[in-house]
Residue, then its C-alpha position, 0 to 999 in steps of 0.5 A: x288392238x289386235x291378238x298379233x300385236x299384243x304378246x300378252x294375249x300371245x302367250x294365253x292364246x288357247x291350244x289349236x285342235x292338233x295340239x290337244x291331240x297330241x297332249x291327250x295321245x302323250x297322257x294316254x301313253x304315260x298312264x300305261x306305262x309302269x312306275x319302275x319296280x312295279x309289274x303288271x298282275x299278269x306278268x305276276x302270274x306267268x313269273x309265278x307259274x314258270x317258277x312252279x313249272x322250274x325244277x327244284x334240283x337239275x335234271x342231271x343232279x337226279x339222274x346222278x342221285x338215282x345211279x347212286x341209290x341203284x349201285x348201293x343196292x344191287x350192281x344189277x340195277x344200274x346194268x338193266x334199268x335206264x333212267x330218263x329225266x326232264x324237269x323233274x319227271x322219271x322215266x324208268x325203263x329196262x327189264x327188271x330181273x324180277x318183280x322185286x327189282x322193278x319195286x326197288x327201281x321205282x322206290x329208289x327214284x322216288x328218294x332222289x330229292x327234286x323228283x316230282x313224277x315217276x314214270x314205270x315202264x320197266x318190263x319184268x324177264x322173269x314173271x314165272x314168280x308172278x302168281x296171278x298176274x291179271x289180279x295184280x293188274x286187276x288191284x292196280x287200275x283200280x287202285x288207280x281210279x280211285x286215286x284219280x276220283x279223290x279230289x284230296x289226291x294228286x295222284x301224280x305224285x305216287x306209283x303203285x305196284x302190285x305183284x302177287x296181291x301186294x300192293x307196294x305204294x311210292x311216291x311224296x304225299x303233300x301232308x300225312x291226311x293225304x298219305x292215309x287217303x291213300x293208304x285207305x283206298x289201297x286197303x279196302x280193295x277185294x283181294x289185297x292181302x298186304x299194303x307196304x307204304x314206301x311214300x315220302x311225307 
């Protein structure tokens, strides 16, 4: 007898090459695909890193923040300075009246919640009350490179300036060992005759 005239031999005939084929190619698909409610590690990661990069507080709630902190303190500020935000990152820009109202601008913007950099490039009009400008600028960059050499720092996270051997010190330290770093390198510079710590911790 015959495999075409008896069904029971029919039924378990074995499968033919292309049908393996397809089964195996079927399986492989299944296996890559992720059980609903699961994602992969990389896709983990890049939610993750996107949700770090995502600003905390909308850029137009700092600005707002920053205009107000300005108007509270002098009228002048808001009429010299200008203010520039994109994810979370200052830009100050203008001309300060004086060496003062730039400190102001900067320590202020550092206060508005949600600001994670602040960027100072505000000119002074009047630097007839800076004494000895190339010392102060001198005691910055190098304050600076101090900072950016600290692996315990991230120096990003603060502004510096110094206007006639004093050093005025903004910004969000991560933790108060971190702010004392900081302090640290500020203080044993030659020629700094004050330190005055307006950080956030």
């Amino acid at each position: 007898m015959t495999s075409a005239t008896n069904p029971a031999i029919r039924r378990y005939r074995p499968f033919t090459r292309a049908t393996l084929l397809l089964l195996a190619g079927m399986g492989a698909l299944l296996a890559g695909c992720q059980s609903p409610g699961r994602e992969s590690p990389e896709l983990a990661r890049q939610r993750a890193e996107a949700a770090a990069e995502a600003p905390a507080v909308p850029d137009g709630q700092i600005d707002e923040q920053i205009h107000r902190l300005w108007k509270e303190k002098s009228p002048d500020l808001n009429s010299r300075v200008y203010v520039t935000v994109n994810r979370g990152e200052v830009l100050l820009t203008g001309n300060a009246r004086d060496p003062d109202m730039r400190v102001d601008a900067v320590r202020l913007a550092w206060q508005a919640d949600g600001v994670r950099k602040v960027m100072n490039e505000i000119k002074i009009a009047d630097e007839s009350s800076l004494s000895d400008s190339a010392t102060d600028a001198w005691i910055s960059t190098k304050l600076w490179a101090a900072l950016l050499l600290d692996g315990s720092v991230r120096s990003n996270n603060y502004s510096i300036e110094t206007v006639n051997q004093v050093v005025y010190i903004m910004g969000v330290a991560r933790s108060g060992v971190e702010l004392e770093a900081v302090l640290q390198h500020a203080r044993e510079l030659p020629r700094v005759r004050q330190v005055v710590n307006y950080v956030r911790h």
